[in-house]
N, C-alpha and C positions, 0 to 999 in steps of 0.2 A: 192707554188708548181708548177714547170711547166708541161702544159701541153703535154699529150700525154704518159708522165711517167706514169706508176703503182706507188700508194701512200703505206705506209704501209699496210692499214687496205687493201685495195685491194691484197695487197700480200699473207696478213695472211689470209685473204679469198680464194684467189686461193690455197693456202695452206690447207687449215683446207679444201676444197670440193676434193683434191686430197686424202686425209686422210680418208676422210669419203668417198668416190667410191671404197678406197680399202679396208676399212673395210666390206661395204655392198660386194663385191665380193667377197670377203675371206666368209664372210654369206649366198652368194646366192652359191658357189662349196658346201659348206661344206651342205645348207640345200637339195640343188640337188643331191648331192651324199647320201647323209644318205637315202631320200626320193626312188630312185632308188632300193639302197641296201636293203630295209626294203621288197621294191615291190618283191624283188627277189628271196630276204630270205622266206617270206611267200608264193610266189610259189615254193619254193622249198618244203617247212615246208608242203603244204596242198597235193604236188605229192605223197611226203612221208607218209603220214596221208593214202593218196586211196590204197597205194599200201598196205599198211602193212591190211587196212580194206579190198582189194579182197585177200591178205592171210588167213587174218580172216575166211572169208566168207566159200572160197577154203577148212578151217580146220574143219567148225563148220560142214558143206553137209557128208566131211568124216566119221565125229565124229554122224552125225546122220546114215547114211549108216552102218556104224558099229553096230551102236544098232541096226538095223533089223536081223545080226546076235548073238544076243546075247539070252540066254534060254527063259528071259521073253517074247520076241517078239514071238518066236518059240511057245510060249502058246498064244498067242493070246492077248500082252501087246506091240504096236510096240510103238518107241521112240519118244520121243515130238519132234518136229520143231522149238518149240519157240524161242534157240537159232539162228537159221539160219535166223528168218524171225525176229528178233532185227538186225540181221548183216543187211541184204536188208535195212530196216530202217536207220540203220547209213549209208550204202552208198547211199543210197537216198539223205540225208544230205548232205552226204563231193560233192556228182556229183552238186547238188544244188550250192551250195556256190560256187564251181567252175564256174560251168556256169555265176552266178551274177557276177564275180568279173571278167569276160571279157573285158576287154578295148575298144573291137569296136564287130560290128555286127556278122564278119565274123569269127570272135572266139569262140564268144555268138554258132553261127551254129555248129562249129569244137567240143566244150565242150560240147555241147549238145547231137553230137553224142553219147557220151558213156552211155548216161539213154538210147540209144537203145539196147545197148549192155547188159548194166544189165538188161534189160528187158527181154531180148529173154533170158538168165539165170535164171533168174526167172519164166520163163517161162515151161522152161525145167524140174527148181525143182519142180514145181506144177504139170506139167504130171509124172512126175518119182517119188512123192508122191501119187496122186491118182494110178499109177499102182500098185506099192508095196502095197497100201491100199486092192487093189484087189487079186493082187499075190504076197506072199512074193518072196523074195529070196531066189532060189531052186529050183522054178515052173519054167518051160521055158519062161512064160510072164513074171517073176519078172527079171529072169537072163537076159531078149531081152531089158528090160526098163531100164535094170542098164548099160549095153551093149552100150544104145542107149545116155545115161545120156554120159558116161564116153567118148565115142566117142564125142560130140558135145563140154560139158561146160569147162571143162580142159582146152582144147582149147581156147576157149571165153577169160578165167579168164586171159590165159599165155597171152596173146596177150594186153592184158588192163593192168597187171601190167607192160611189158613192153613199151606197150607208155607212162606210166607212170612214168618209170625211166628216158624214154628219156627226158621229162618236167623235172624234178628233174635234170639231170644233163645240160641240157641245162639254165638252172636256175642257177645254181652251176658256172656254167660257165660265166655265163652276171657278176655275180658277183666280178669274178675274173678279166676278160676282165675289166669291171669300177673301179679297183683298183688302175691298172698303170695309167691311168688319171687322177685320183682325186691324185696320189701323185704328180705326175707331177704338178698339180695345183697349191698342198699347197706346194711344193718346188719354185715352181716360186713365190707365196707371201712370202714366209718366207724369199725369198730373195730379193725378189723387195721392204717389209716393210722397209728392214733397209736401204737399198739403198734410198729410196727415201728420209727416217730420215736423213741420210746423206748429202743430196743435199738441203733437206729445212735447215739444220744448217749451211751449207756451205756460202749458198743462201743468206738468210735471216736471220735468227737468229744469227751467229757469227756478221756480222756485225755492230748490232743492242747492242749485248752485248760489243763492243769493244767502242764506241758510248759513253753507259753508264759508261763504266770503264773510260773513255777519260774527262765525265763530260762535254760533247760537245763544247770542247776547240778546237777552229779552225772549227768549225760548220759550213758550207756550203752548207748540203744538204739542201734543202726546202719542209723536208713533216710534218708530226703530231710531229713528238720527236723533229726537230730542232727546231718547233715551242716553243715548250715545252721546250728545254732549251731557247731558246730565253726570254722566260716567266719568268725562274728562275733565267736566268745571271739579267733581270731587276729587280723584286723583292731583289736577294739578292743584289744588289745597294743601292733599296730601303732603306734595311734595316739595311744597312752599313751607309749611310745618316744621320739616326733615332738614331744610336748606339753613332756615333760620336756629335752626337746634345746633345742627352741624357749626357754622358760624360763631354759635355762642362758646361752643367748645372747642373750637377752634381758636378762639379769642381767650381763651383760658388757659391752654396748650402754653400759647404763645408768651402767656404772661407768665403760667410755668417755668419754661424752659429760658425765658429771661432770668429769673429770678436764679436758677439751677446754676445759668449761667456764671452769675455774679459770684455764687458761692464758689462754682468751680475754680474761678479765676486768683480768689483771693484765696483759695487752697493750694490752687497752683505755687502762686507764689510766697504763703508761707513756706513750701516745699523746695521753693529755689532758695528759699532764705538759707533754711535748715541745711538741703544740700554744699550752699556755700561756704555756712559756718563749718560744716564739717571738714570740706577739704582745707577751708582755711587749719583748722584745729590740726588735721594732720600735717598741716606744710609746718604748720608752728610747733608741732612733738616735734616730725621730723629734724627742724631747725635745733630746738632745744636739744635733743641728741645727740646728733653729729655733732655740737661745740664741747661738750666735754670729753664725747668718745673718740675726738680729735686727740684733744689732751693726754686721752687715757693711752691711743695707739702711737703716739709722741714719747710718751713717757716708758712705752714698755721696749718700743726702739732701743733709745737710750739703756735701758735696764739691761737690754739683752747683749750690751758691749761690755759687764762688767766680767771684773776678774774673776770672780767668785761662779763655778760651773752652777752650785745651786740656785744662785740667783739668779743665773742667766736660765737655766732652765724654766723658772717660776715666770719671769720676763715672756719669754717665750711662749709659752700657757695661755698669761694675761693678752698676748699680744694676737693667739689667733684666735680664743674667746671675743677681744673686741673685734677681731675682723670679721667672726660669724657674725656679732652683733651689730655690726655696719649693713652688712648683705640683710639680718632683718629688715634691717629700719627699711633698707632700699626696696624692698621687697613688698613692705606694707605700704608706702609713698605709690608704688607700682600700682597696687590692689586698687589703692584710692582710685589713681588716675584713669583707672581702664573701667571702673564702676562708673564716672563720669560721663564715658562713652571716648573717651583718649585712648590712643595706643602707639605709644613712641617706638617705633623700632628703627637698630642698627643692625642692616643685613650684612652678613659678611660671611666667608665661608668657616663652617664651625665645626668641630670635632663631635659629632655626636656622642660619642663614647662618653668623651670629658664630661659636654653637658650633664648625660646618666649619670656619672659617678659622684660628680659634684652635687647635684640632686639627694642619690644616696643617702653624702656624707651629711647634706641638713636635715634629711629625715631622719635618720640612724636613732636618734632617741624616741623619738616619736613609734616606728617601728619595733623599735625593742622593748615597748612600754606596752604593745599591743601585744607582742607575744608571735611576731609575723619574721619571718626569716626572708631576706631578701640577696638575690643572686643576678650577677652582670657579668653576660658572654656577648661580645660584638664580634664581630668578623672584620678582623683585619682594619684597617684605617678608614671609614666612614666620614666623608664628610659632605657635609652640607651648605646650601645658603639660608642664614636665617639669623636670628637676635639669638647670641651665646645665652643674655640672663635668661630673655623669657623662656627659651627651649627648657630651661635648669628647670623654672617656676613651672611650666610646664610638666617636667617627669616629677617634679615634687608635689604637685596636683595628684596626679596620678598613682602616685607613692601614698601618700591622704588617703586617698578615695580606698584604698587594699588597707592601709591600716584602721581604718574606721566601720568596714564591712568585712573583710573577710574573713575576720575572728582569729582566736589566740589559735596556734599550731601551725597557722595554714605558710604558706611559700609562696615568696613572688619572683617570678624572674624576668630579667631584665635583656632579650635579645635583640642583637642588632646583623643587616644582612643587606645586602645589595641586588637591585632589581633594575639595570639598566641606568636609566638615566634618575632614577629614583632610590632614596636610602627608605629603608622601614625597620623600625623600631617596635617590635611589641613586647607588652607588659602583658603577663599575664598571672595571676593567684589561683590557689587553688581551694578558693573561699564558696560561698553557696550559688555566687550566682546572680545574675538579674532575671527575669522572668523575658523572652524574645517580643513582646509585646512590650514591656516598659523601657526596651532599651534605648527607643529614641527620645522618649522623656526624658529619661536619665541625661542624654548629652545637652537638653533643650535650655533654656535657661531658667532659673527659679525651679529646676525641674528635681533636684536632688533632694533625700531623704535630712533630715534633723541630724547634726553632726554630736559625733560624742567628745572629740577630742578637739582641743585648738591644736592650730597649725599656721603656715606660711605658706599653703599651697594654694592654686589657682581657680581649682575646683574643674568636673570635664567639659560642661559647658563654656566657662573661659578658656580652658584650654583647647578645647574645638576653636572658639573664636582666634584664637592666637595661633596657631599648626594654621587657621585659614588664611591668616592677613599673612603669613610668610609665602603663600604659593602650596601650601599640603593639603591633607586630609587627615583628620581623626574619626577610625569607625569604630564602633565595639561590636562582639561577637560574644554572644554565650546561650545555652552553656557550653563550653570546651571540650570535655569530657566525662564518661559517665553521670552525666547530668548535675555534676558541678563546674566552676569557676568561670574565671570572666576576663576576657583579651581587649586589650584595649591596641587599636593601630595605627599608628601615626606614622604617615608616610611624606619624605620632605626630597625635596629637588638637589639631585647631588648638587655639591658646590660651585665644582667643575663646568656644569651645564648651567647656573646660573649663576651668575653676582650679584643681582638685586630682587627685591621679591616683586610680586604680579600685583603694580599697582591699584590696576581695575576691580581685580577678584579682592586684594586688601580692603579697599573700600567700598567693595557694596557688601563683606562679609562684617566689615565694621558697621557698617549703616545697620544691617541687619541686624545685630546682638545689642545694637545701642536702643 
């Protein structure tokens, strides 16, 4: 800004104290002039008050003088005074109040005269009542005392209410006299206000507004607002800068994530490739299996009609080795299918017990390989609705999972027990344990530790999935006691209570695990 110029705020300061000089001015006529007017109005109001109080006065002396002519006086009853000397009393007051309300000394003296005046009237009535008290009216002293009254006070009163009117209208008068002034006054602000409104927008504010409509294009003044755009032509640079940066990288993002894309895609689908080669590959084992373990379980039929006990024995052998080896195959076809996100089931009401046992008996090697004893007590006839294989694949999951962690020595038992309208089944070993933090891992998917053994089981994650699509629940609990083993609990819909399983919860618990 250079110097020696007025800056804005300087301006809008000299501005805003011309504002406010003529406001306080317009405040000080208007509170001077009322203040005058009020002085003026109430000496007019108090001249008026004396004069109408020595009328008073003047009527009340009449008004008793009369009653000395009236019958009862004539008997010896003359008329009370007390009106008259209430009137002396109020003009006591109003001469008072007059006098206090003097403005200087020698007014104070001038006002003050007139309590001599009522005085020597008062005076008068207290001789021209003790006369009449003496002599009525009638007697030559009462007629010489009323004579004497009539000549002096009359007089008195007329002379007092007329200085009185002269106060009253010379009052009347300052009043009117300070009217053409004070219009005069507020005619010159009413008109100087907008004038000056005028010359400050002229001034200062149009400028200021043209400025801002302009966006201070071409800006060359140097005080607070040029600054100010100066401020925002840089920032909005700034952020012009920021926009075009952003965009670029934006624009790269984009071409990224295209690029990401494409790769993703054709990964996808080498992935669907790979995935369908595989199921193909297991539909094509599975096929190549079953045609000669056809044969094989054909053939050991047959064997087991011969005459020969040894043979039919060895027959026999051969013939429920290939039927374990059928339930393989079906088992790993199973695996595949339910990896794909498939899950066939036939719900029907199912022996639980059987399920376990059958279970068991395809793990039985697997278990005695690990060094793990395994024990099944159900309670009485249990049955369920639900898929006989999967539930088998299912406790043979389960059976896995005890003989892969819970080490050589340990015990698994296999109970079963009824709860209403629900069967429960729990497994439990007496192996180290899962940690109560990992346990929902554990059942999650991909969630299970590195296997040491092959198997045919389902793993707990699938097997959660599968106890869900049937209408159950599988929970785990550990540790069980003194801070080992681990209970696994599979709870399933008596049979009786249902025949088919809980389509809605099968497929969103399918949806889910897939």
């Amino acid at each position: 800004m250079s110097r020696g110029a007025p800056n804005l705020r300087q301006k809008f300061t000299l501005a805003a104290l011309l504002l406010a000089a003529l406001a306080v001015l317009a405040a000080g006529i208007a509170v001077h002039g009322l203040s005058r007017t009020q002085r003026h109005a109430a000496e007019a109001m108090a001249a008026q008050q004396r004069i109408e109080g020595y009328a008073a006065l003047s009527a009340r002396v009449n008004e008793w003088m009369l009653g000395w002519l009236s019958p009862g006086a004539q008997q010896g009853e003359p008329p009370s005074s007390f009106p008259v000397t209430a009137t002396f009393g109020l003009m006591d007051r109003l001469v008072a109040e007059d006098v206090e309300a003097a403005p200087d000394a020698t007014e104070v003296a001038t006002r003050a005269r007139q309590g001599i005046t009522l005085a020597r009237v008062r005076g008068q009535f207290t001789r021209l009542e003790r006369s009449l008290a003496q002599a009525p009216p009638g007697t030559p002293a009462g007629d010489a005392a009323l004579a004497v009254y009539g000549a002096q006070v009359p007089g008195l009163i007329a002379a007092q209410i007329h200085q009185e009117t002269r106060r009253r209208e010379a009052a009347l008068a300052a009043m009117a006299s300070l009217r053409a002034p004070l219009h005069a006054l507020a005619l010159a602000i009413a008109i100087g206000a907008p004038l000056l409104l005028i010359v400050l927008y002229l001034a200062l504010l149009r400028p200021v507004f043209r400025r801002l409509e302009a966006g201070g294009e071409g800006e060359l003044v140097h005080d607070e607002l040029g600054l100010l755009f100066a401020r925002v032509r840089q920032m909005t640079a700034r952020l012009d800068r920021r926009a075009r940066s952003l965009a670029a990288d934006r624009a790269r993002l984009e071409a990224l994530v295209a690029e990401r894309t494409v790769d993703l895609s054709a990964a996808n689908a080498r992935l669907s490739r790979v995935d369908a080669e595989r199921r193909r590959f297991f539909a094509d084992v599975g096929h190549e299996l079953r045609t000669p373990l056809t044969v094989i379980l054909g053939e050991a039929e047959l064997g087991e009609r011969h005459s020969d006990p040894a043979l039919r024995a060895s027959f026999r052998t051969i013939h429920s080795r290939a039927l374990r080896l059928a339930r393989r195959i079906e088992d790993l076809l199973r695996i595949a299918r339910s990896d794909s996100g498939r899950l066939d089931l036939d719900c029907q009401p199912v022996d639980l017990a059987q399920a376990a046992q059958a279970a068991l008996g395809d793990m039985a090697v697997l278990l005695r390989r690990a060094g793990v004893e395994a024990e099944l007590n159900f309670d009485g006839d249990l049955q369920v609705a639900g898929d006989a294989d999967w539930l088998r694949q299912v406790f043979s999951g389960v059976l896995e999972n005890a003989a892969k962690y819970a080490g050589r020595g340990a015990t698994v038992r296999i109970t079963g027990q009824s709860l209403g309208a629900w069967v429960r089944a729990e497994v439990t070993d007496t192996g180290p344990g899962i940690a109560p933090a990992l346990l929902e891992p554990a059942l999650a998917r991909f969630g299970r530790g590195d296997t040491r053994e092959a198997g045919f089981g389902v793993g707990l994650a699938l097997a959660r999935w599968v106890v869900e699509a049937q209408g159950g629940r599988l929970t785990a609990i550990s540790p069980v006691a003194e801070g080992r083993g681990l209970t696994i609990c599979i709870d399933l819909p008596r049979g009786d209570a249902a025949g088919r399983i809980d389509l809605p919860r099968a497929a969103a618990a399918e949806s889910e695990v897939a």
